[in-house]
N, C-alpha and C positions, 0 to 999 in steps of 0.2 A: 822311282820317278819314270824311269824309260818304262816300264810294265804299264804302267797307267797311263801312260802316253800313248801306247800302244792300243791300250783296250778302248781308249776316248775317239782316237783314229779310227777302228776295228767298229766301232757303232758309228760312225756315220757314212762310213765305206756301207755299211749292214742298209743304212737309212733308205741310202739311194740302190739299193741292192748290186752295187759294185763291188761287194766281199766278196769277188772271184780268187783261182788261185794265184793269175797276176798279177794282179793288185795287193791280196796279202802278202806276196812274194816282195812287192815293192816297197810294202809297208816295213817287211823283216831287213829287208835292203837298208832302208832311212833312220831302221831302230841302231842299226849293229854302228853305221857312220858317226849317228850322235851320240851314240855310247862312247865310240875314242872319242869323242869333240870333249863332253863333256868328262874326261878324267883329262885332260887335259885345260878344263877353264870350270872347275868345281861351282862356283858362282853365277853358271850358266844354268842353272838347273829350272829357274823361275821359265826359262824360252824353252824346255825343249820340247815340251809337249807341240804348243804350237809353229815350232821348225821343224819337226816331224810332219805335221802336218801339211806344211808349205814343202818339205823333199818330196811328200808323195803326189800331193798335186802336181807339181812342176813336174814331177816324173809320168804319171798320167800322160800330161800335157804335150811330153815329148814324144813319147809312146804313139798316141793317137792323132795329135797333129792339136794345136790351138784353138783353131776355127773348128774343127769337129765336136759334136756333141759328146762321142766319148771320150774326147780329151777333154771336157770341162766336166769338172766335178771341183766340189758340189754347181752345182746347176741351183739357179735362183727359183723358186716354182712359188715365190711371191709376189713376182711382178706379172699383169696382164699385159699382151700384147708387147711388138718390139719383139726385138734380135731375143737368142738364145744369149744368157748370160753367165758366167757365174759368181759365186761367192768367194771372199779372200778374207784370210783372218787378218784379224787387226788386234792388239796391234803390230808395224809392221814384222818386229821384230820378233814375233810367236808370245810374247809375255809380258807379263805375267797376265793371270787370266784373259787367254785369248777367246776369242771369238770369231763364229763365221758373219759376214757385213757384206751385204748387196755390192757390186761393185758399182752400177747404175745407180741406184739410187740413195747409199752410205747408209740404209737403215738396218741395225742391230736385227737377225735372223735367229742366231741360237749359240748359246756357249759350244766351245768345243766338245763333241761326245755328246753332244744334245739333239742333232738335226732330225727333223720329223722328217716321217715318210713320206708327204707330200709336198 
């Protein structure tokens, strides 16, 4: 489950061409945390894809600051005009089948590991 968690994160890090080696560095950071999380709450397994997702974001986020464009990721590239925004999975809790969801506007953008290039 952490593997494919990983590789779903690793394609949309790829999407937005943020597969840098910081960012996989943060990604291997968020894998190894919920890997103890989850031997420690076995039952947790439905969220971790999309809590992995939500460690690396938030970690992004810290990294580059919130209001910066390279602290948002994914970046919403569906909406015209208006502020720079990004995507948050839903639901909140990473699971089960999460997804990335406009933050502006609540509209359903791409399953996790799904996000296009543009």
């Amino acid at each position: 489950m952490i593997y494919q968690a990983r590789a779903n994160v690793l394609a949309d890090l790829a999407a937005r061409a943020l597969d840098t080696p910081a960012s996989v560095t943060l990604l291997e950071e968020a894998c190894s945390e919920r890997r103890w999380w989850l031997e420690q709450w076995v039952d947790g397994e439905p969220y971790i894809a999309g809590l992995i997702a939500q460690d690396v974001q938030d970690a992004l986020a810290d990294q580059f600051g919130r209001h910066e464009r390279d602290g948002l990721w994914p970046v919403c590239t569906r909406c015209d005009g208006g502020p720079v925004h990004a995507l948050h999975v839903d639901p909140d809790l990473g699971g089960p089948d999460p997804q990335w969801v406009c933050e502006e506007s609540g509209q359903l953008v791409a399953p996790l590991g799904r996000l296009a290039t543009t």
